[in-house]
C-alpha positions as CSV (number, residue, x, y, z in Angstrom):
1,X,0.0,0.0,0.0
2,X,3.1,2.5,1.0
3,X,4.7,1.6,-1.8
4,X,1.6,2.2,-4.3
5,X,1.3,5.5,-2.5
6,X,4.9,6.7,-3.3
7,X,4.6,5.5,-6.9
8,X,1.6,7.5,-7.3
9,X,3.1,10.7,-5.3
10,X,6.4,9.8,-7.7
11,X,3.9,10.1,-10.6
12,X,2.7,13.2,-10.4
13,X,5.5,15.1,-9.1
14,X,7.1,13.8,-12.8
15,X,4.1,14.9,-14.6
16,X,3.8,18.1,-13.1
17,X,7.8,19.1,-13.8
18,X,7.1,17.9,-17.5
19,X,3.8,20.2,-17.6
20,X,6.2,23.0,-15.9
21,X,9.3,22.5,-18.3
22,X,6.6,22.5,-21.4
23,X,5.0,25.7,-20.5
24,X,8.5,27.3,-19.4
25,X,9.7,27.0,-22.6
26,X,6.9,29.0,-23.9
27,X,7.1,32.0,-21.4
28,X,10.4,32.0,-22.1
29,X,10.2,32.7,-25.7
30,X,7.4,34.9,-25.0
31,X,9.6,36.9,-22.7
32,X,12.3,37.3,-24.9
33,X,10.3,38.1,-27.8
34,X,8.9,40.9,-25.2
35,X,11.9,42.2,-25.0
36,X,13.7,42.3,-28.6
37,X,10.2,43.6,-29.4
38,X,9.1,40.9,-31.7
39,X,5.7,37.8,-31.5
40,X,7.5,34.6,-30.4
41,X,5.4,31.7,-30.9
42,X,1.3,32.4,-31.5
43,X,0.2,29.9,-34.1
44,X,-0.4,26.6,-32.6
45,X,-2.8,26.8,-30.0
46,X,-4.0,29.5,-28.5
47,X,-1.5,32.1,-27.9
48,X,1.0,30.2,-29.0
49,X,0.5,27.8,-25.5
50,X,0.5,24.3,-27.7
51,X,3.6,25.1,-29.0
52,X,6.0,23.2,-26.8
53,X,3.7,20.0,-27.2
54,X,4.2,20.3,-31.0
55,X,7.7,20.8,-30.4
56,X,8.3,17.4,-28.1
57,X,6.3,15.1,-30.9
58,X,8.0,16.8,-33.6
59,X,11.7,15.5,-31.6
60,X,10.1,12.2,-30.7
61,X,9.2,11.3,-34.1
62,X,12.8,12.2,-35.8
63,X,15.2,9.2,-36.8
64,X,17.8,8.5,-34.1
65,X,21.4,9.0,-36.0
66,X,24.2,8.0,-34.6
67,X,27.7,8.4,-34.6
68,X,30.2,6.4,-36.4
69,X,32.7,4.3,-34.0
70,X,30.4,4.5,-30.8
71,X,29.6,2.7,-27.8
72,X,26.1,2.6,-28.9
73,X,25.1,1.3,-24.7
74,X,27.5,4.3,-23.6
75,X,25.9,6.9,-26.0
76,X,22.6,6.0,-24.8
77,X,23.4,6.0,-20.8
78,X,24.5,9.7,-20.7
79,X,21.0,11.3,-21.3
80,X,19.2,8.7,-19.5
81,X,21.4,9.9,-16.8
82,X,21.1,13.1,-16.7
83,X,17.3,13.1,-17.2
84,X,17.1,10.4,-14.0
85,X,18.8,12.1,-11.8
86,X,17.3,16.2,-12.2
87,X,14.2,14.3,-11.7
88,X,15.0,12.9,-8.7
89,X,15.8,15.8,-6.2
90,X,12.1,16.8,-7.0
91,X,11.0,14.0,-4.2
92,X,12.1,15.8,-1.3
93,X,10.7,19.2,-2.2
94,X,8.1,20.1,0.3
95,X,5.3,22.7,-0.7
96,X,3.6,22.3,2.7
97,X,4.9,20.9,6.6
98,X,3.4,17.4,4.9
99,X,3.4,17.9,1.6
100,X,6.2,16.2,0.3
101,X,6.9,12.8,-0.7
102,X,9.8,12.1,1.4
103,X,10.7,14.1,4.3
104,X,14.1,13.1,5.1
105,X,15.9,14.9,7.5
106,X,19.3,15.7,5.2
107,X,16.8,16.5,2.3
108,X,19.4,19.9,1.4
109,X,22.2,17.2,0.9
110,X,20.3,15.1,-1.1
111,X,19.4,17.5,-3.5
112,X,23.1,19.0,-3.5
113,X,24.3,14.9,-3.7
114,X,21.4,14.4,-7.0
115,X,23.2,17.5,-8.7
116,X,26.7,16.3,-8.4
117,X,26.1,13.6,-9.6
118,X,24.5,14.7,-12.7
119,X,28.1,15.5,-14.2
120,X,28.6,11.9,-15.0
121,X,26.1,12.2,-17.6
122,X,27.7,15.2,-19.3
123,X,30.9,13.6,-18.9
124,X,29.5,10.2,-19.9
125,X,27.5,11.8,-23.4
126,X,31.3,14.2,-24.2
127,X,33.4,11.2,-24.3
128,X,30.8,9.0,-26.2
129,X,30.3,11.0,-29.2
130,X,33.6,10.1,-30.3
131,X,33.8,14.4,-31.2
132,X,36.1,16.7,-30.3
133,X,33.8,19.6,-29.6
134,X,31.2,17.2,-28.0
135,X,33.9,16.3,-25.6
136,X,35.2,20.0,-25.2
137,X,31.9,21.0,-24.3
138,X,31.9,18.3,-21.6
139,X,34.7,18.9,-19.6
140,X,33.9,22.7,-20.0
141,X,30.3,22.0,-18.1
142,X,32.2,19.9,-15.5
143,X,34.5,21.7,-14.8
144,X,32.6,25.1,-14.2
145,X,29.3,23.1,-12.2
146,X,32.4,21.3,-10.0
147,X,33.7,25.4,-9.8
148,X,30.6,27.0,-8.6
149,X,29.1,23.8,-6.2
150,X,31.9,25.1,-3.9
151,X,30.5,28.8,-3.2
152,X,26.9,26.6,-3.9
153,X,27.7,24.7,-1.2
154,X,29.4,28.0,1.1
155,X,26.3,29.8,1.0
156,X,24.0,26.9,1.9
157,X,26.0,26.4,5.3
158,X,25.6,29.3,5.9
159,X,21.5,29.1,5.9
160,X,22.1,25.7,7.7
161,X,24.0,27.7,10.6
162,X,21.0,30.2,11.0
163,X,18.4,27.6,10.8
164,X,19.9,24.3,12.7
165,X,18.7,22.3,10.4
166,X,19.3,20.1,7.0
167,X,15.8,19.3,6.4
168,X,14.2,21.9,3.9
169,X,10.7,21.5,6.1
170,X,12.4,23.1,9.1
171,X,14.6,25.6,6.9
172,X,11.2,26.9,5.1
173,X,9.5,27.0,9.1
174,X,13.0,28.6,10.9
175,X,11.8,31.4,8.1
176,X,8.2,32.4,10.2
177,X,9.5,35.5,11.9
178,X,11.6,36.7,8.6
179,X,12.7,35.5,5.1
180,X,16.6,35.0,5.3
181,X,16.6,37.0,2.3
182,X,16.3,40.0,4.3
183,X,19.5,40.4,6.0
184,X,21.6,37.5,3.7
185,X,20.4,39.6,0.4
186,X,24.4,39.5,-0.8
187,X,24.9,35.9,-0.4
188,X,21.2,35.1,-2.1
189,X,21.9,37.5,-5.1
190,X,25.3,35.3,-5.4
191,X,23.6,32.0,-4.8
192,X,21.4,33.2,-7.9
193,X,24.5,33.7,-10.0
194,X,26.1,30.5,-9.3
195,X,22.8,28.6,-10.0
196,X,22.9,30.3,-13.5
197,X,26.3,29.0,-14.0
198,X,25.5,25.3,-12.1
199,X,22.3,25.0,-14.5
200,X,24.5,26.4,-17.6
201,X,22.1,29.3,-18.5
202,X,23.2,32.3,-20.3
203,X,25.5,34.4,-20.0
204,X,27.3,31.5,-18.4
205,X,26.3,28.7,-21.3
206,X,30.0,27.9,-22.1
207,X,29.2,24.1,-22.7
208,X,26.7,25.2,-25.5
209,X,29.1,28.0,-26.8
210,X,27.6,28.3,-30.1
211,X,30.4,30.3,-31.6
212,X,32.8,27.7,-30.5
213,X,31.6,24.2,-29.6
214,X,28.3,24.3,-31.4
215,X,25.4,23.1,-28.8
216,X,29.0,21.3,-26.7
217,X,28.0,18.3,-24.7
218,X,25.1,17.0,-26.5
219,X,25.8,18.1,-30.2
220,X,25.9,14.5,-31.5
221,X,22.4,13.9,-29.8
222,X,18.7,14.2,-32.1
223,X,15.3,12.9,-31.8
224,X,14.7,11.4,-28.1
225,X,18.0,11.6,-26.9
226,X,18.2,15.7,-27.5
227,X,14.8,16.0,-25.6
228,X,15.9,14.2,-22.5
229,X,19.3,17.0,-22.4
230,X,16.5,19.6,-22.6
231,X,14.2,18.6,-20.2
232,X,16.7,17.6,-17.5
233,X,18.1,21.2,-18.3
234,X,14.7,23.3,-17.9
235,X,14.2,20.9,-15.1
236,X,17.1,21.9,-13.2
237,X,16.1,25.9,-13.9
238,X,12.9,25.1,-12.1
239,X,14.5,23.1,-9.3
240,X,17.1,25.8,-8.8
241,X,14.4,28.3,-8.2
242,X,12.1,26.4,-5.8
243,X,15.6,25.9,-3.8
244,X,16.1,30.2,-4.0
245,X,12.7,30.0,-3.1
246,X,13.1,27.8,-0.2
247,X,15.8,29.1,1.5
248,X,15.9,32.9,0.8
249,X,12.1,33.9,0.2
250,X,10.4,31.6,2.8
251,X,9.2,29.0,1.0
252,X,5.3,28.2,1.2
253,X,5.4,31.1,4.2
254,X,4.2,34.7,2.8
255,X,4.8,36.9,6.4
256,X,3.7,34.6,9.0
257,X,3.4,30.7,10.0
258,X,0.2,29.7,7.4
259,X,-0.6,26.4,5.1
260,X,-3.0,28.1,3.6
261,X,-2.4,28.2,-0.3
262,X,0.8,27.2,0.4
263,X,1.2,25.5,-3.0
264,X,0.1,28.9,-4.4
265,X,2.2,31.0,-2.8
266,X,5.5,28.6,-3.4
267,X,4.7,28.6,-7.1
268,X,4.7,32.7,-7.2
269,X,7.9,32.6,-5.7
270,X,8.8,30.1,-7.8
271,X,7.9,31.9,-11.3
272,X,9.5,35.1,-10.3
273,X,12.9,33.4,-10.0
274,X,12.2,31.7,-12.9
275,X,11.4,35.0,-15.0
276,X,14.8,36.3,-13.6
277,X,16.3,33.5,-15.7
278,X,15.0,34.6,-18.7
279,X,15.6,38.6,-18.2
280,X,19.1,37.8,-17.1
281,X,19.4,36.1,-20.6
282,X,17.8,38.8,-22.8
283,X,19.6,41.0,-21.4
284,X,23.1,40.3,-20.6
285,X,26.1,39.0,-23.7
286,X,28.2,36.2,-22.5
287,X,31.3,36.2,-21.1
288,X,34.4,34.6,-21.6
289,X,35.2,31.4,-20.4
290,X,38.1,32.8,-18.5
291,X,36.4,35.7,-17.0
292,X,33.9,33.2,-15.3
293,X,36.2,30.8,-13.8
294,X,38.0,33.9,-12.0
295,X,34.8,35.8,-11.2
296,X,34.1,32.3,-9.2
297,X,36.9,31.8,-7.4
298,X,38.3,35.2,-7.0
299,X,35.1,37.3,-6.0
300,X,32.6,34.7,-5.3
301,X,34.3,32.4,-3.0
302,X,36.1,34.8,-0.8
303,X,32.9,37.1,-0.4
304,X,31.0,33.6,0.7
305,X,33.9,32.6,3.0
306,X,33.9,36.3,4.4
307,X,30.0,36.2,4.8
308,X,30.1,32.7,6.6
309,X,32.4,33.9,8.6
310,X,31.2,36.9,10.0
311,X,27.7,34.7,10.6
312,X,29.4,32.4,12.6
313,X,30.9,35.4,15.1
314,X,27.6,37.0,14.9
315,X,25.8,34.1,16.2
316,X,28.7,33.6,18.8
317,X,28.7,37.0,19.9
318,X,24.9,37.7,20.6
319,X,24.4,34.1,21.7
320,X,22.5,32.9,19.3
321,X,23.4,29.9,17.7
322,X,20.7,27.4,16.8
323,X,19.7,24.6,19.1
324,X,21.6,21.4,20.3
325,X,24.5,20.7,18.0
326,X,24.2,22.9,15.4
327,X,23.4,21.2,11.7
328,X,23.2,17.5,13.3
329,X,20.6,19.1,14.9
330,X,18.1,17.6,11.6
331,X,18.1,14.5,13.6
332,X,16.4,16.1,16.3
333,X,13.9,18.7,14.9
334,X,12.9,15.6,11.8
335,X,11.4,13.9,15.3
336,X,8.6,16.7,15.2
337,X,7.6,15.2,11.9
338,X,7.0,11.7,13.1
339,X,3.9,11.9,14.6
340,X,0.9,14.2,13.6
341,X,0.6,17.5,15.1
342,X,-1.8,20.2,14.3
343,X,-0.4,23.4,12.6
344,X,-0.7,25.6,16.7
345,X,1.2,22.7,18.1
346,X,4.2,22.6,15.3
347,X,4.6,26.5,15.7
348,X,5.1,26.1,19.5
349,X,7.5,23.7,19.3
350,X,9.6,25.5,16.6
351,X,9.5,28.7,18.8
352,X,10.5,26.8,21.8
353,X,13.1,25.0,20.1
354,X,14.2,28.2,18.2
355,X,14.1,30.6,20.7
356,X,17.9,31.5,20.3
357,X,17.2,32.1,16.7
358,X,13.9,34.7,17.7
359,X,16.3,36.6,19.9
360,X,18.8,36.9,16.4
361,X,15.7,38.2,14.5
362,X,15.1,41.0,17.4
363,X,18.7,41.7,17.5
364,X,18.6,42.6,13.6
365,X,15.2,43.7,13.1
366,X,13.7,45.1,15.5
């Protein structure tokens, strides 16, 4: 019965990020086509909304071509990859105290583990093209997504330190008395730019330098093979926003503790980040592929390192330092999960357990 239950939660949450990704593409051309002052797509359908549909069984339906000299198992495990596992961090997203499909208590290291490991598939569909540019493209991705994960992963300590907790539940709830986007507003504007470079999104797109390397990474791939690159990419866009979302802007919370139209007010949250992916790219060139490795680890980094920093002495010096043992302390706060409590009763224990953290908020804005 459980396990009919999960496969049916697993279900939807994969339909729903397919409907998302399909009708992204279309704001996203209709944004653009805002801008540069132009239509964008308004024939099939109305308004042009059918036009990612007609897109997908227009890919589906073209030959498969591959390579000469190819692994043809190889070839074909590198999107499959990809596609897998930028589906898979979607299961611990929580759009509601229960509404998630699994509430594990390290869920922010399980997305973070999903996205690392989604370089083996880039990796994986470089080498197997048996081309040069394919391959180029490749190590290009890898090597700026391995680049930015570090400040990525800076700047998410950094919300673990002020919140106790790895779970993205207690995170969104640690949020009730103010978004941590108020007074971490440097670190969340950089988290923004390193998720445009981790997701490969213009101007940081150096794996599908067109001038260069053609589409990089995935130039060899048509038909079914292309679409599953393009979903898992749109599908990490949208994933990197609910996690902006999550963190900085208070996830399903708008100014105080409430579930009511929590999915609502997530997905607001949710399509403004996303439309600041698609401004960002109609309105900025690229840069060069040397300019972005140094801009990461020569402003980037240190500015984390010197935010996390001066977190960890504020906390120290005003004495408040979440609960028990700091970030283990997921272990402890995912036991007010296990057992239902009404949404009064889950408010009192976070404030009792967070008082340290409410005397922070005074301290800073008040």
């Amino acid at each position: 019965m459980f396990t009919l239950l999960y496969f049916i939660k697993s279900l939807i949450i994969i339909v729903l990020v397919l409907l998302m990704v399909a009708f992204y593409t279309i704001l996203e051309r209709k944004i653009i086509a805002y801008m540069q002052r132009r239509r964008g797509p308004n024939i099939v359908g109305p308004f042009g909304l059918l036009q990612a549909i007609a897109d997908g069984l227009k890919l589906l339906v073209k030959k498969t071509i591959y390579p000469q000299n190819i692994n043809i198992l190889i070839f074909i495990t590198g999107p499959l990859i990809t596609f897998v596992l930028s589906y898979l961090g979607w299961s611990v997203i929580p759009v509601g105290t229960y509404s998630v499909v699994s509430n594990l208590p390290l869920s922010l290291l399980y997305v973070l583990m999903f996205s690392a490991l989604s370089l083996y598939g880039l990796v994986i569909a470089g080498w197997a093209s048996n081309s040069k540019y394919a391959f180029f493209g490749s190590i290009r991705a890898i090597a700026q997504m391995i680049s930015y994960e570090v400040s990525l992963g800076v700047i998410l300590l950094t919300v673990v330190l002020c919140s106790g907790s790895l779970n993205l539940n207690t995170i969104v709830i640690a949020q009730n008395f103010s978004w941590f986007f108020l007074f971490h507003w440097p670190i969340a504007i950089l988290f923004f730019i390193s998720g445009l470079a981790e997701t490969n999104r213009h101007p940081f797109d150096f794996a599908e330098a067109e001038s260069e390397l053609v589409s990089g990474y995935n130039t060899e791939y048509g038909s079914l093979f292309f679409t599953l690159f393009f979903l898992a990419e749109y599908a990490n866009m949208i994933l990197m926003s609910t996690l902006i979302s999550i963190l900085f802007l208070g996830g399903w919370l708008l100014f105080s503790y409430t579930e009511t139209f929590s999915f609502f007010i997530l997905g607001f949250k949710v399509l403004f980040v996303m439309n600041l992916f698609v401004i960002v790219r109609a309105s900025y060139p690229r840069m060069r592929y040397d300019q972005l490795m140094e801009f990461c680890w020569k402003f980037i980094l240190p500015i984390t390192l010197a935010w996390l920093i001066f977190i960890i002495v504020l906390l120290k010096i005003t004495n408040s330092c979440p609960p028990t043992s700091g970030p283990l302390s997921s272990f402890v706060v995912f036991s007010l999960y296990s057992k239902p409590l009404t949404s009064f009763n889950l408010i009192e224990n976070i404030y009792l357990n967070q008082t340290s953290f409410t005397n922070l908020s005074k301290i800073l804005f008040i």
